[in-house]
DOBA-530020 format. One record per residue: x, y, z of N, C-alpha, C in turn. Coordinates in nm, 2 decimals, decimal comma, always signed. Layout:
# DOBA-530020
<node n_east="X" n_north="Y" n_up="Z" ca_east="X" ca_north="Y" ca_up="Z" c_east="X" c_north="Y" c_up="Z"/>
...
END
This chain:
# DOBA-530020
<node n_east="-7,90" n_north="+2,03" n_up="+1,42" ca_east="-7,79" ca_north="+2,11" ca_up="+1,38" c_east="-7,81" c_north="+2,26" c_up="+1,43"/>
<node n_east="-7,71" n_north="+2,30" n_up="+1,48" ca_east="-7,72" ca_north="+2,47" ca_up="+1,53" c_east="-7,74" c_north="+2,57" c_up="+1,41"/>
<node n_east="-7,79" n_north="+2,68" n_up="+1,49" ca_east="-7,85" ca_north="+2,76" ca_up="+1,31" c_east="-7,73" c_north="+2,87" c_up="+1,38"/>
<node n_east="-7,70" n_north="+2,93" n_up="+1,29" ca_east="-7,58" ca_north="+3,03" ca_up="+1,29" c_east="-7,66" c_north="+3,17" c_up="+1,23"/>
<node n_east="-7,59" n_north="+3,22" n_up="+1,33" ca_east="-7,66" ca_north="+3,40" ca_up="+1,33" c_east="-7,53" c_north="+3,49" c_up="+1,26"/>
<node n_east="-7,57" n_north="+3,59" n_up="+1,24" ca_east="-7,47" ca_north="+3,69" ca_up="+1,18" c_east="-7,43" c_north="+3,73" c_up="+1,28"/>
<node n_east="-7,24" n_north="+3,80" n_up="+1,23" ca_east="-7,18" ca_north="+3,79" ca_up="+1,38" c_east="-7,19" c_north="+4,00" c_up="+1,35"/>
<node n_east="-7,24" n_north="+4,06" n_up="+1,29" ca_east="-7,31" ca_north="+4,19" ca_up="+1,22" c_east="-7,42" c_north="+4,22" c_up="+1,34"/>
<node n_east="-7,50" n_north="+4,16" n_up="+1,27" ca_east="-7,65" ca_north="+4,22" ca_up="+1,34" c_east="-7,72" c_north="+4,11" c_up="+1,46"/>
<node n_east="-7,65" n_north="+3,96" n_up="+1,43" ca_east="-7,74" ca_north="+3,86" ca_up="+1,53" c_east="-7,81" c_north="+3,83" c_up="+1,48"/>
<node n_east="-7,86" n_north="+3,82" n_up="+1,31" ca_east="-7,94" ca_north="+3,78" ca_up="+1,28" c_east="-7,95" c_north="+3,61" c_up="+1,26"/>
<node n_east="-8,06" n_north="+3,52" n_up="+1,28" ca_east="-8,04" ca_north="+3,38" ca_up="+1,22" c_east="-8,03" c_north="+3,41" c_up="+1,05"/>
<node n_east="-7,94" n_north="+3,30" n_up="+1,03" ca_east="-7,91" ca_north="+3,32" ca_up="+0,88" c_east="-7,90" c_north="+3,16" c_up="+0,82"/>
<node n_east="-7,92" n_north="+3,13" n_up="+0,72" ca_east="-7,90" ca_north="+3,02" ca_up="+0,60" c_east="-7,77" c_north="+2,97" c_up="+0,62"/>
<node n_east="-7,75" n_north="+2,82" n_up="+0,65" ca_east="-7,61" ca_north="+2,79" ca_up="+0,66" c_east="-7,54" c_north="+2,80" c_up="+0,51"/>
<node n_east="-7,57" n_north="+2,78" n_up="+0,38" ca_east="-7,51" ca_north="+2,80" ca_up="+0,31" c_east="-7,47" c_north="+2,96" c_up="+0,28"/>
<node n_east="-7,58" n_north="+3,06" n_up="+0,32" ca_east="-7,57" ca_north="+3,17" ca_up="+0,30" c_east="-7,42" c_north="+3,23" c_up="+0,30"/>
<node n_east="-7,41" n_north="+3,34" n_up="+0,17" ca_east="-7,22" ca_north="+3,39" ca_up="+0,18" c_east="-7,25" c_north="+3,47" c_up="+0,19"/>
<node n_east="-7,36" n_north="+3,57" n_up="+0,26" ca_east="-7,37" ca_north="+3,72" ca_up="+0,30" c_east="-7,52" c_north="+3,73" c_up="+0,39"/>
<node n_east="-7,52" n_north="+3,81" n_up="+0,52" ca_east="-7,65" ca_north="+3,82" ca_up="+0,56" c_east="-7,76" c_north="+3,90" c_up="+0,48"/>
<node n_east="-7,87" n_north="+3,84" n_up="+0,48" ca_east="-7,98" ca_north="+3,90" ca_up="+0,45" c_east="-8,10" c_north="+4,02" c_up="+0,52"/>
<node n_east="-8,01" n_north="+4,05" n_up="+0,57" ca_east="-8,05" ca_north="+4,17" ca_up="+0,67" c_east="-7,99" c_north="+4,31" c_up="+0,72"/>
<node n_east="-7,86" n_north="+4,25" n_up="+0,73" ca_east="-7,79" ca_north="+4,37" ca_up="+0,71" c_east="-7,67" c_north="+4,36" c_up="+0,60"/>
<node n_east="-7,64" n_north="+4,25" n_up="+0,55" ca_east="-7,55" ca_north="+4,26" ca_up="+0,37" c_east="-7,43" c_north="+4,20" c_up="+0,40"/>
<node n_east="-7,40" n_north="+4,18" n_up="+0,57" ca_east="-7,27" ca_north="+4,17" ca_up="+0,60" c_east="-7,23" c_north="+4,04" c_up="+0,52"/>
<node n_east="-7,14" n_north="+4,06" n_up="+0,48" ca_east="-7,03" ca_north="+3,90" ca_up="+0,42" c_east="-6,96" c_north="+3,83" c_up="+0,53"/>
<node n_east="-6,98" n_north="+3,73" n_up="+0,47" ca_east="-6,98" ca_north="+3,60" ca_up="+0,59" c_east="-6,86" c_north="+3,59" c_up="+0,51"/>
<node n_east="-6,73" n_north="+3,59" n_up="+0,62" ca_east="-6,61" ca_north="+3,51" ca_up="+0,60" c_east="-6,57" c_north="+3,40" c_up="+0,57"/>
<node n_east="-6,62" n_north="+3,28" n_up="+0,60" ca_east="-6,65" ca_north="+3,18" ca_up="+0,61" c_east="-6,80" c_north="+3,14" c_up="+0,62"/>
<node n_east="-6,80" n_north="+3,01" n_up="+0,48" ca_east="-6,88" ca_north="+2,94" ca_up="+0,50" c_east="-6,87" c_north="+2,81" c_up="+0,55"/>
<node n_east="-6,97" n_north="+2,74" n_up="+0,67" ca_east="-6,99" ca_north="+2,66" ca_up="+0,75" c_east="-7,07" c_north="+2,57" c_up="+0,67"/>
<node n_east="-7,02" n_north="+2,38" n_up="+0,64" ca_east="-7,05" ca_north="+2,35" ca_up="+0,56" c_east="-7,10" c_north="+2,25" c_up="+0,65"/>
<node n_east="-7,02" n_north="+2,17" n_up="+0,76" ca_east="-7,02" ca_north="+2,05" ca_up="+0,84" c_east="-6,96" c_north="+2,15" c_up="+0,94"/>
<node n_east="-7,03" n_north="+2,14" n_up="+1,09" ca_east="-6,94" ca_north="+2,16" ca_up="+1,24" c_east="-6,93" c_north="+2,06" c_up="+1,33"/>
<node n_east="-6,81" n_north="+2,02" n_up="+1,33" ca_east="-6,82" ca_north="+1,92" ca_up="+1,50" c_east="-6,86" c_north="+1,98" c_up="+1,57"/>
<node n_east="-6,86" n_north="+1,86" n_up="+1,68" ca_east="-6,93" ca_north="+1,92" ca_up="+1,80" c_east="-6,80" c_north="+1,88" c_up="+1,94"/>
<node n_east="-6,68" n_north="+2,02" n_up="+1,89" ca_east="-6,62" ca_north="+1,98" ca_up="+1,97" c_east="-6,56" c_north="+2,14" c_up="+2,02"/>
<node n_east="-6,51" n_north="+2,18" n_up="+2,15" ca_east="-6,51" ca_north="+2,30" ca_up="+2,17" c_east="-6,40" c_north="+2,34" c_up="+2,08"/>
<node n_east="-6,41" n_north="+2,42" n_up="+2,11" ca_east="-6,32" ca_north="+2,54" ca_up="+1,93" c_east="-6,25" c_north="+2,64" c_up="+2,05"/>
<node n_east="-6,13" n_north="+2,68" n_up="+1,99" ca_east="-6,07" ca_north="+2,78" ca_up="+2,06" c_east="-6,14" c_north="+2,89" c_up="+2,02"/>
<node n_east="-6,12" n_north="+3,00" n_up="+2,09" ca_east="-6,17" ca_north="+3,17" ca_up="+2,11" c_east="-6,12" c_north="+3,17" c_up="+1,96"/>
<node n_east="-6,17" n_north="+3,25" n_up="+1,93" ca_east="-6,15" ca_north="+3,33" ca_up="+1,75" c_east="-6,09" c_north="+3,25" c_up="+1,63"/>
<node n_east="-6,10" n_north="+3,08" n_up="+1,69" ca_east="-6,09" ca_north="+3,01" ca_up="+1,58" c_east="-6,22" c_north="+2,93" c_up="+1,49"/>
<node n_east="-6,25" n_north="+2,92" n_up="+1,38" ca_east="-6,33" ca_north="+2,87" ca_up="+1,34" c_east="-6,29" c_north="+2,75" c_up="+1,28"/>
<node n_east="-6,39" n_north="+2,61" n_up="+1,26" ca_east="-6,31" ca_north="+2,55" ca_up="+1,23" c_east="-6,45" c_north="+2,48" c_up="+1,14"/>
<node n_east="-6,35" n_north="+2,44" n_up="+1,03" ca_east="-6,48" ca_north="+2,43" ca_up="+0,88" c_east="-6,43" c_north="+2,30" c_up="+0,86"/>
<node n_east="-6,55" n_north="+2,19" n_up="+0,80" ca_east="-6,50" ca_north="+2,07" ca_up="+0,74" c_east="-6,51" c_north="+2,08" c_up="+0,62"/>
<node n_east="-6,47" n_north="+2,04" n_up="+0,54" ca_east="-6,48" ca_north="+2,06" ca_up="+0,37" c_east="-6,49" c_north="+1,88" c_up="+0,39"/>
<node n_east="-6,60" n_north="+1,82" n_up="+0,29" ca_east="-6,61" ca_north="+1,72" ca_up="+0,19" c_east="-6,57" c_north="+1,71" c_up="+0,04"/>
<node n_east="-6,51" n_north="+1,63" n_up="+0,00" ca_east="-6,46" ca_north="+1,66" ca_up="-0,09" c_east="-6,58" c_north="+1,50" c_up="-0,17"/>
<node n_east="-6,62" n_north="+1,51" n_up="-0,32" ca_east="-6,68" ca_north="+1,38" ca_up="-0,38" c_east="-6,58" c_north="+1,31" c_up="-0,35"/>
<node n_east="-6,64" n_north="+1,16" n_up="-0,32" ca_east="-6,50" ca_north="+1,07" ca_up="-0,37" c_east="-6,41" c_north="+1,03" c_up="-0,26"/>
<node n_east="-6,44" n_north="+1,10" n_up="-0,11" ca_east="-6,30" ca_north="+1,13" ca_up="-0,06" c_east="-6,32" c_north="+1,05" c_up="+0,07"/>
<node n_east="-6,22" n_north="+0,94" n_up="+0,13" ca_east="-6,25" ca_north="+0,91" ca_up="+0,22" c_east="-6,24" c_north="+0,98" c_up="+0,39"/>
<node n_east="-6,18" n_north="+1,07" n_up="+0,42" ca_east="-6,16" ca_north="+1,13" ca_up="+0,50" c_east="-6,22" c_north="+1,27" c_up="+0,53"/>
<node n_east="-6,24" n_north="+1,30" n_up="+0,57" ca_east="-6,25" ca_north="+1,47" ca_up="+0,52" c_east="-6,19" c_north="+1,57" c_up="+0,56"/>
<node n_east="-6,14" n_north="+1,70" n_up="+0,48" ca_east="-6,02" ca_north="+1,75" ca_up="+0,48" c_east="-6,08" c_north="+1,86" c_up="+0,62"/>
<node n_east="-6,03" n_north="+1,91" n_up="+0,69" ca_east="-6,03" ca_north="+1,98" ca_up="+0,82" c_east="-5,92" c_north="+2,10" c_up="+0,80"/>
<node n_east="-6,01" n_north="+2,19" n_up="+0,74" ca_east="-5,96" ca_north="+2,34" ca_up="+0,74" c_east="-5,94" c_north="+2,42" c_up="+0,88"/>
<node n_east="-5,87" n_north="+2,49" n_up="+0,93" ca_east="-5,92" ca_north="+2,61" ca_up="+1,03" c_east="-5,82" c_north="+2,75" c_up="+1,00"/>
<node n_east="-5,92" n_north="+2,85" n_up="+1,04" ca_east="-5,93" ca_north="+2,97" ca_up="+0,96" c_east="-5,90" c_north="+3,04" c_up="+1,07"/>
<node n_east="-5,86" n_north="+3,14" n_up="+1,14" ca_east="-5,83" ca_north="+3,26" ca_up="+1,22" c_east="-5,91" c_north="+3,34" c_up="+1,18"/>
<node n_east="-5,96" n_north="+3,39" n_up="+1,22" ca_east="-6,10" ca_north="+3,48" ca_up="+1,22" c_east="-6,08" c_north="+3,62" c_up="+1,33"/>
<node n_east="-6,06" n_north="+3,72" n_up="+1,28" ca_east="-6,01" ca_north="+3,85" ca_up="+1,37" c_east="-6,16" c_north="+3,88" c_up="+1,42"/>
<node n_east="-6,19" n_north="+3,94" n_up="+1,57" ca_east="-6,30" ca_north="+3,95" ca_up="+1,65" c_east="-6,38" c_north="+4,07" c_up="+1,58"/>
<node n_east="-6,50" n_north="+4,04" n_up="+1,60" ca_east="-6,54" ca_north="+4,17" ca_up="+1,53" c_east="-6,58" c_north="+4,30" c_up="+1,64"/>
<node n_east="-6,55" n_north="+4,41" n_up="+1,59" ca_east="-6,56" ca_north="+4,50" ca_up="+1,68" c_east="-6,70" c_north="+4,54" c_up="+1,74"/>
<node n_east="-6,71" n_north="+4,54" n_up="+1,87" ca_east="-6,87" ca_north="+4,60" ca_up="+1,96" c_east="-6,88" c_north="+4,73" c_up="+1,97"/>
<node n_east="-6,96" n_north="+4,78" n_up="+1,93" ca_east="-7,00" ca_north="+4,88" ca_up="+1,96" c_east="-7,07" c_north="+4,95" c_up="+2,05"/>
<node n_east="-7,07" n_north="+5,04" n_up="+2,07" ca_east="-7,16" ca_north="+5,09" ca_up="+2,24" c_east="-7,29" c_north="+5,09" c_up="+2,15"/>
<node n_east="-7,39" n_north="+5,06" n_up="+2,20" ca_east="-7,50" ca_north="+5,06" ca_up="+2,11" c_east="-7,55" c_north="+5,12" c_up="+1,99"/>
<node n_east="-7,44" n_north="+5,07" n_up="+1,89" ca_east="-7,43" ca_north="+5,06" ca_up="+1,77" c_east="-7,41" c_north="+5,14" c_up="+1,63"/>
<node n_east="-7,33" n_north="+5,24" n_up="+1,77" ca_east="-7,27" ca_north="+5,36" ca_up="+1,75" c_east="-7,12" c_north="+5,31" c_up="+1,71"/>
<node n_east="-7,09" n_north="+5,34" n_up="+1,58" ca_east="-6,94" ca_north="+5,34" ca_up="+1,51" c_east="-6,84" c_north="+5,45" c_up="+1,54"/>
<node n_east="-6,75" n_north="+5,38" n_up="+1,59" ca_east="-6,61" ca_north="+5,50" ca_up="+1,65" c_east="-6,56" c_north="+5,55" c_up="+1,49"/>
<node n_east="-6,59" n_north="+5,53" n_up="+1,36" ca_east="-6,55" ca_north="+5,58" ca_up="+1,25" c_east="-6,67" c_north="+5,68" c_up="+1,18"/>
<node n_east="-6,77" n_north="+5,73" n_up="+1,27" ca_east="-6,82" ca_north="+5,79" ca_up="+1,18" c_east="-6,80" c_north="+5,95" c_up="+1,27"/>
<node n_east="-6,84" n_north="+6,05" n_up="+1,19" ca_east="-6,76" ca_north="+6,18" ca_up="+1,19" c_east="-6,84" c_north="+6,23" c_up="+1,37"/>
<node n_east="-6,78" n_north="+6,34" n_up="+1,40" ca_east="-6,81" ca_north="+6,34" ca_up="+1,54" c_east="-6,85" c_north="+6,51" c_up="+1,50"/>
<node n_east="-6,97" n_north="+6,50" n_up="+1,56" ca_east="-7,09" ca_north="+6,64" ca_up="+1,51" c_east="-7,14" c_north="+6,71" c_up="+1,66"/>
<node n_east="-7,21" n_north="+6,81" n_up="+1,66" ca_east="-7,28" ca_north="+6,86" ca_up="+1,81" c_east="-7,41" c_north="+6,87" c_up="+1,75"/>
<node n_east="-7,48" n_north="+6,84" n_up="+1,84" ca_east="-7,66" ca_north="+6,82" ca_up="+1,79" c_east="-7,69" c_north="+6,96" c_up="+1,82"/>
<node n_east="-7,64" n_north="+7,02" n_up="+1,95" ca_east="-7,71" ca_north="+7,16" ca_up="+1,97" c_east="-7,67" c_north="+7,27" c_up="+1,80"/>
<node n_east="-7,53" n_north="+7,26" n_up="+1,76" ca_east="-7,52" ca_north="+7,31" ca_up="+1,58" c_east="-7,61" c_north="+7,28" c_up="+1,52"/>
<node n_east="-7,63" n_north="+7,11" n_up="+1,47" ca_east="-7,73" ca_north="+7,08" ca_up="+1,40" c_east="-7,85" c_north="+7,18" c_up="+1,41"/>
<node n_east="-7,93" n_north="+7,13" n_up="+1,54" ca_east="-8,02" ca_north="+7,19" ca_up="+1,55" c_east="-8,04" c_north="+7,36" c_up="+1,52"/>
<node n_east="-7,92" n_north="+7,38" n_up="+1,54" ca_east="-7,95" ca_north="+7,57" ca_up="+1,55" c_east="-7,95" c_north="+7,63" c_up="+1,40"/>
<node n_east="-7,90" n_north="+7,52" n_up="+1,34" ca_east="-7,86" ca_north="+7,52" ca_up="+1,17" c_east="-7,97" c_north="+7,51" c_up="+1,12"/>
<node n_east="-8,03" n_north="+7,38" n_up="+1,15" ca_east="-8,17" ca_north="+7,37" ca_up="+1,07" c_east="-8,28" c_north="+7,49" c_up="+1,08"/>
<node n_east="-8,32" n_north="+7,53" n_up="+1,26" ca_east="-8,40" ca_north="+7,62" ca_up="+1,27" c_east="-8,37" c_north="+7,76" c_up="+1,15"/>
<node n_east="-8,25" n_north="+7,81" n_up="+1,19" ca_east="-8,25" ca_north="+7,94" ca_up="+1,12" c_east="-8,18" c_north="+7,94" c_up="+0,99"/>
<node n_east="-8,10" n_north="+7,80" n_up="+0,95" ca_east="-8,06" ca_north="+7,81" ca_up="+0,81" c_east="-8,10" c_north="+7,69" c_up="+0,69"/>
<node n_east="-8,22" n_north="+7,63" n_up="+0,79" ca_east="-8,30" ca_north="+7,51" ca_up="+0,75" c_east="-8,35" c_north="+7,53" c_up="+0,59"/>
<node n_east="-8,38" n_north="+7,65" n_up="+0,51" ca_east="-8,46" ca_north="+7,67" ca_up="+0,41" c_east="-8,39" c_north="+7,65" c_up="+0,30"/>
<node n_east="-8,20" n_north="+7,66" n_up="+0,33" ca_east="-8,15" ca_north="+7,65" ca_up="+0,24" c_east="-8,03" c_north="+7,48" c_up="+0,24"/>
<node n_east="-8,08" n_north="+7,41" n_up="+0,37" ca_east="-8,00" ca_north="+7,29" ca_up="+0,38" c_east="-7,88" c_north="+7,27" c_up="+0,48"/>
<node n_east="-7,82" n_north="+7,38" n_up="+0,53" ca_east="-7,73" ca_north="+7,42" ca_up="+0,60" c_east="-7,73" c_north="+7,29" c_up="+0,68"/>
<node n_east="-7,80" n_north="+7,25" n_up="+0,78" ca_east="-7,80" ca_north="+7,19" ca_up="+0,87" c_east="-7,75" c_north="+7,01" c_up="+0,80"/>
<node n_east="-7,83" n_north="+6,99" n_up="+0,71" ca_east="-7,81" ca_north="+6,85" ca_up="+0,57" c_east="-7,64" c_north="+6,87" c_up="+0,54"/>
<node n_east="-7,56" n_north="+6,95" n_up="+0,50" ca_east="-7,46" ca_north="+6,96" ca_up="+0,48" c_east="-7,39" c_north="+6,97" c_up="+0,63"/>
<node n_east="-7,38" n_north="+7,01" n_up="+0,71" ca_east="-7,32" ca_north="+7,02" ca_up="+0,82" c_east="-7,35" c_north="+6,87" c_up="+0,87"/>
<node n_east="-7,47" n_north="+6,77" n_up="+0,87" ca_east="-7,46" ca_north="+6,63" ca_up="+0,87" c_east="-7,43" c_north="+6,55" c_up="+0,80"/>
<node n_east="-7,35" n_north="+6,59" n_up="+0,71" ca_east="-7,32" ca_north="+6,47" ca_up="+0,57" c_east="-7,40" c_north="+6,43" c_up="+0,48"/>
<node n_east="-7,52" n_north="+6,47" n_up="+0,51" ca_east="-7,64" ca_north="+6,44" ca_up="+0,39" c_east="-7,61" c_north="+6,53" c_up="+0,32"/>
<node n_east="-7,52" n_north="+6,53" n_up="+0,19" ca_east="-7,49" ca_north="+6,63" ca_up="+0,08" c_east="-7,59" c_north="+6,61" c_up="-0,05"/>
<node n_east="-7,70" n_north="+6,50" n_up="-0,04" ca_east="-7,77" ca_north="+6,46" ca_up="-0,16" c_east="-7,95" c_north="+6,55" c_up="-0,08"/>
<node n_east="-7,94" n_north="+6,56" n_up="+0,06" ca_east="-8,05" ca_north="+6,65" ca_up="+0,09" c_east="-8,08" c_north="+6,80" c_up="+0,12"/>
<node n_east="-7,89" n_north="+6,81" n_up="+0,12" ca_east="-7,86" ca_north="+6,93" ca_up="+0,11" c_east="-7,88" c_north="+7,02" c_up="-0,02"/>
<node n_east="-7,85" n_north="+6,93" n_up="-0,11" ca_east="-7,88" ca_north="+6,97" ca_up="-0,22" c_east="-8,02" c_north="+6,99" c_up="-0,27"/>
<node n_east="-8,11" n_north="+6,91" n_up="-0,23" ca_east="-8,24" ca_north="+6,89" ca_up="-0,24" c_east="-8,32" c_north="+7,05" c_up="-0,20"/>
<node n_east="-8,28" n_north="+7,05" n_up="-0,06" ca_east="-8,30" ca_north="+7,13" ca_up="-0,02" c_east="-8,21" c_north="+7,27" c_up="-0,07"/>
<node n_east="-8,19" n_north="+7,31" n_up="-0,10" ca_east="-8,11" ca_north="+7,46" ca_up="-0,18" c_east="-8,21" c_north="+7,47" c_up="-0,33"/>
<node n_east="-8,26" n_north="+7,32" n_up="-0,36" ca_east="-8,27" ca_north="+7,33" ca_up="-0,54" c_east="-8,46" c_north="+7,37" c_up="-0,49"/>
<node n_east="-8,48" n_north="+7,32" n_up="-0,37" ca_east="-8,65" ca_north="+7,42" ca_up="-0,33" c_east="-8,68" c_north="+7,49" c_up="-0,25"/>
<node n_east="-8,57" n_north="+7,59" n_up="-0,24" ca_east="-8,55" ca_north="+7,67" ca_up="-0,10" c_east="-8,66" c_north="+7,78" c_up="-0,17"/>
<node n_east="-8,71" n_north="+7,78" n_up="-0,27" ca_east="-8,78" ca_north="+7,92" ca_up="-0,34" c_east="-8,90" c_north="+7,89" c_up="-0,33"/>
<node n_east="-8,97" n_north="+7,77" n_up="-0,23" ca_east="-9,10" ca_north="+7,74" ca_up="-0,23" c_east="-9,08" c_north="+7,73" c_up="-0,06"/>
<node n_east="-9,04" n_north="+7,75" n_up="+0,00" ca_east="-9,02" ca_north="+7,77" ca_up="+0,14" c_east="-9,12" c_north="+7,66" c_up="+0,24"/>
<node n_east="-9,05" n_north="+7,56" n_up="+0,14" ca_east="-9,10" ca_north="+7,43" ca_up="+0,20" c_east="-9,02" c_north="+7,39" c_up="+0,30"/>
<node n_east="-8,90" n_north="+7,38" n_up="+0,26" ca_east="-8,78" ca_north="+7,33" ca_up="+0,33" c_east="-8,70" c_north="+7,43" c_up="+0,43"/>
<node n_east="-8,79" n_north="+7,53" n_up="+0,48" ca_east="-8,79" ca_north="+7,65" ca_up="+0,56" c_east="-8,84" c_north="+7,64" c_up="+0,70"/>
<node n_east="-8,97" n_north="+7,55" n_up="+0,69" ca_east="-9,07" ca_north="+7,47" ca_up="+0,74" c_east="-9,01" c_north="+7,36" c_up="+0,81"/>
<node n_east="-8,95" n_north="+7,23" n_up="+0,69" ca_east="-8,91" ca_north="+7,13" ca_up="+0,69" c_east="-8,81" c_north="+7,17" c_up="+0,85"/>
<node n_east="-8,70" n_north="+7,21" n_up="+0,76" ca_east="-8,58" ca_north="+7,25" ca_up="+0,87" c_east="-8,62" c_north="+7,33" c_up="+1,00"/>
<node n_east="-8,70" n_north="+7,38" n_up="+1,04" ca_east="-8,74" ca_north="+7,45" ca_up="+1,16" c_east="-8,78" c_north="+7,34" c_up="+1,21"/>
<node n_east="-8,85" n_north="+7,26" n_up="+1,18" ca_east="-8,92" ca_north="+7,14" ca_up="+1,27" c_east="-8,83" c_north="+7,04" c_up="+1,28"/>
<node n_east="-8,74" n_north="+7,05" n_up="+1,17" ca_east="-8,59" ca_north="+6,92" ca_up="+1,21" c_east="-8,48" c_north="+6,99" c_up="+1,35"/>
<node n_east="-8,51" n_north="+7,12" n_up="+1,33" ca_east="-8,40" ca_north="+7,20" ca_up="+1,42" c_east="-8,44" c_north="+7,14" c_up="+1,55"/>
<node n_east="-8,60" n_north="+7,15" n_up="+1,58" ca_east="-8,64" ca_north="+7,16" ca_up="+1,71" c_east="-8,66" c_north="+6,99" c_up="+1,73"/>
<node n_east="-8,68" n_north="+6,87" n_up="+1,61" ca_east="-8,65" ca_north="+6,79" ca_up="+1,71" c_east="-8,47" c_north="+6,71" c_up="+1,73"/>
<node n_east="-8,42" n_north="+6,80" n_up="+1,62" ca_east="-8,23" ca_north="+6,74" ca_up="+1,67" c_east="-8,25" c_north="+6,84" c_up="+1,86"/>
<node n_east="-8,25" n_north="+6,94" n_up="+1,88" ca_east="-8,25" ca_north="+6,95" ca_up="+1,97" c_east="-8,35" c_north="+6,93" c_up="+2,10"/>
<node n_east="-8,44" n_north="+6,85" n_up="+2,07" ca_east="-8,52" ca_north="+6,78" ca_up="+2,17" c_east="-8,50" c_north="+6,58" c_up="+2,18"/>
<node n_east="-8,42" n_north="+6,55" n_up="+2,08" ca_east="-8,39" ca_north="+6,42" ca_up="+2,07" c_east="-8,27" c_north="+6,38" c_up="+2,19"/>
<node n_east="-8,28" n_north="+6,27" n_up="+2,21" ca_east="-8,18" ca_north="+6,23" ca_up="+2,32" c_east="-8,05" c_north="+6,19" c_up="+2,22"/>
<node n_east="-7,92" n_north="+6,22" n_up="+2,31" ca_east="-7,83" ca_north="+6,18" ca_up="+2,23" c_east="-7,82" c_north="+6,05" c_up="+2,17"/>
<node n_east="-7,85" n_north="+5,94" n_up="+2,21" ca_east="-7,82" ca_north="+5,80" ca_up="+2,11" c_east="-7,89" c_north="+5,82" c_up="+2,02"/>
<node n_east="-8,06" n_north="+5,86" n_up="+2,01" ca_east="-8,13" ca_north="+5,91" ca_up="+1,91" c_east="-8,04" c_north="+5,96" c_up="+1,78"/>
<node n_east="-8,04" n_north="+6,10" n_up="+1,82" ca_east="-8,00" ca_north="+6,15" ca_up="+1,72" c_east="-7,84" c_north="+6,07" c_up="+1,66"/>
<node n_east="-7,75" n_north="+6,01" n_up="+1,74" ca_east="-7,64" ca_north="+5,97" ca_up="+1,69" c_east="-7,70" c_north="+5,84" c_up="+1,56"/>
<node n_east="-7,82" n_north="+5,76" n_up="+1,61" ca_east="-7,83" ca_north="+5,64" ca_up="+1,54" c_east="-7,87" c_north="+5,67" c_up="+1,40"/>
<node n_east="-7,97" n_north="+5,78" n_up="+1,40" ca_east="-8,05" ca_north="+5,84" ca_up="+1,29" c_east="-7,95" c_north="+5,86" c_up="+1,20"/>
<node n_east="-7,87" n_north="+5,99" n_up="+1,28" ca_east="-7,79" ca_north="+6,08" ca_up="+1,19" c_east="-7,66" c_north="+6,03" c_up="+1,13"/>
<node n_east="-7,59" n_north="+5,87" n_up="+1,19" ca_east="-7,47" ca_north="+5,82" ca_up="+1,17" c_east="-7,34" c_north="+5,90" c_up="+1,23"/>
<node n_east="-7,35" n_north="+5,96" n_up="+1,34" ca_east="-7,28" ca_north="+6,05" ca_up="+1,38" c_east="-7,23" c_north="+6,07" c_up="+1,53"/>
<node n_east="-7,10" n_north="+6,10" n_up="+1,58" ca_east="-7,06" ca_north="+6,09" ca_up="+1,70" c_east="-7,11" c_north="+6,20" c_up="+1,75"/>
<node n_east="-7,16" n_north="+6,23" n_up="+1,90" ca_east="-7,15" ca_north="+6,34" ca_up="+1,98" c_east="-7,01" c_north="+6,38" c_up="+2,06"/>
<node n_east="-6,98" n_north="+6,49" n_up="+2,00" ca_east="-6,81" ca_north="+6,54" ca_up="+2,08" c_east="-6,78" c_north="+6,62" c_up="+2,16"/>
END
């Protein structure tokens, strides 16, 4: 029997499984019985057994393609410039500036609530200098964020 991967991550997954265990994704369809016969492009096609039943019922499902991404970079997440980042954290790192200018509003906050122990002064100077020595897919993957 073929083992079926997540159409998410590629991960191998549990034929009964109703969600991957690796990255969460929900499985549209669960695969119970597969022929072994070719399948049109973006159709899936599921056998259901039913107790009792002489024949078995032959569902098929339309299944929309799932979108690729350029290396695994999301066309919906916000579109940022790393050289800002960076220049944020170096000189306005102590109080979060740079955390809030990336969407992290829970480190932003973190950082403002211990800006008075000039830890996060520290912190952000060393984040400045490597957003701005990071290569762009780097910092895109880390930070969830487009370069524009």
């Amino acid at each position: 029997m073929a083992e079926r991967v997540c159409p998410q991550c590629g991960a191998p997954i549990d034929p009964m499984a109703t969600e991957c265990k690796f990255c969460g994704e929900r499985l549209t369809v669960q695969q119970t019985f597969q022929q072994s016969q070719p399948q049109q492009p973006y159709m899936q096609q599921q056998v259901y057994q039913q107790p009792y039943a002489q024949q078995p019922q032959v569902v098929i499902q339309q299944v929309a393609p799932q979108p690729v991404y350029v290396l695994g970079i999301n066309p919906a997440w916000p579109i940022k410039n790393k050289i800002v980042a960076g220049v944020l954290g170096i000189f306005l790192g102590g109080i979060g500036v740079h955390k809030f200018y990336l969407g992290k509003i829970g480190m932003g906050i973190l950082y403002l609530c211990f800006c008075w122990t000039g830890i996060p002064s520290l912190v952000g100077f060393i984040e400045g200098i490597i957003y701005l020595c990071s290569n762009d897919e780097n910092f895109q993957l880390k930070n969830h964020v487009r370069i524009g």
